[in-house]
C-alpha positions in Angstrom: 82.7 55.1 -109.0 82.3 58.7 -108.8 81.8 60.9 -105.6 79.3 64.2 -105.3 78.6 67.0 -103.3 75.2 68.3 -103.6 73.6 70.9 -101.5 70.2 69.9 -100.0 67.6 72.4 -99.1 65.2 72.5 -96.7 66.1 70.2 -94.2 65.6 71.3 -90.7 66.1 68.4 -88.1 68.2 65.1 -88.3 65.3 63.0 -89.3 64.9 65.2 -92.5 68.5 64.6 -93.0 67.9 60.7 -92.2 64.5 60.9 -94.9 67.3 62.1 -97.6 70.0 59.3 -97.0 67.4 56.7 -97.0 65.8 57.9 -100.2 69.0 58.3 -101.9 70.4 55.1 -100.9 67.6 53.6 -102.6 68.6 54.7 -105.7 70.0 51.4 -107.7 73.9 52.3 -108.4 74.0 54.4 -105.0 76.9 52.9 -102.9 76.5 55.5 -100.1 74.2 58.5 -99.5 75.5 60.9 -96.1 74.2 64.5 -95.0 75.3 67.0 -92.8 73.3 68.7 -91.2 74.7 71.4 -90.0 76.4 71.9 -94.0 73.3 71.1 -95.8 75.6 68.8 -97.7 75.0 65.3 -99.4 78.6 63.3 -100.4 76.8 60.7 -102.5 79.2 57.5 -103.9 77.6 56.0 -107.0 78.2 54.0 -109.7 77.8 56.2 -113.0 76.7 53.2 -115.4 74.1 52.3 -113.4 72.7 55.8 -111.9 73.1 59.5 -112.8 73.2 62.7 -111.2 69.1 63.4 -112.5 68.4 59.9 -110.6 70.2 61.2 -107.4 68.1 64.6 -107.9 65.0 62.6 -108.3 65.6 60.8 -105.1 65.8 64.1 -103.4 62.9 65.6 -104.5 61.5 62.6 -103.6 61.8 62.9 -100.3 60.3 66.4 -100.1 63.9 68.5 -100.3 65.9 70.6 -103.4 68.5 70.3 -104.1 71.6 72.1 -105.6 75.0 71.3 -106.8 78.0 73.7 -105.1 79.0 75.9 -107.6 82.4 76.1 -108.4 84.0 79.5 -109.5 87.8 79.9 -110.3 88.6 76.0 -109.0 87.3 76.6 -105.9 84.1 76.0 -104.2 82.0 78.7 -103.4 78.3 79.1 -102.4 77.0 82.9 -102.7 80.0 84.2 -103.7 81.6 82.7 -100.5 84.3 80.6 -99.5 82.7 77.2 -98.5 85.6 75.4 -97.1 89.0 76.8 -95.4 91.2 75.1 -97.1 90.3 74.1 -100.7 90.8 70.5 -101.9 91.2 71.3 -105.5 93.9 73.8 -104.7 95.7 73.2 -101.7 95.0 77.5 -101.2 94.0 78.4 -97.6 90.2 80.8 -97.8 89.1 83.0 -95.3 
């Protein structure tokens, strides 16, 4: 199993949000497909011998959104340059 984080653009309500899941979830492979909102974040669960990251993309678009992945820069995740999260999973390291 692997786990993603995508960024999703364009959603503005929870039933675009809802759209997203249920296209995703769709995909065969996909264990679990959930947004939030207020992140514009998708933690997808999926089996990578039977679906891929272009098949999860696909899905998206699908549905009428884009769709990014959150870059990462120095092991830590950042979106425009900026610290995403406060504390950084990959490094233990507390961001501002």
């Amino acid at each position: 199993m692997k786990k993603e984080t995508l960024e999703v653009t364009g959603m503005t309500c929870a039933a675009c949000a809802k759209a997203v899941e249920r296209h995703v979830n769709k995909v065969p492979g996909v264990v679990s497909a959930n947004v939030n909102l207020a992140t514009e974040r998708l933690t997808v669960e999926y089996d990578e011998t039977a679906a891929g990251i272009s098949d999860i993309y696909e899905a998206v678009k699908k549905a009428g959104y884009g769709i990014r992945e959150i870059q990462k820069k120095g092991g830590c995740h950042t979106r425009n340059g900026h610290d995403v999260r406060r504390l950084c999973k990959k490094c233990g390291e507390s961001h501002k």
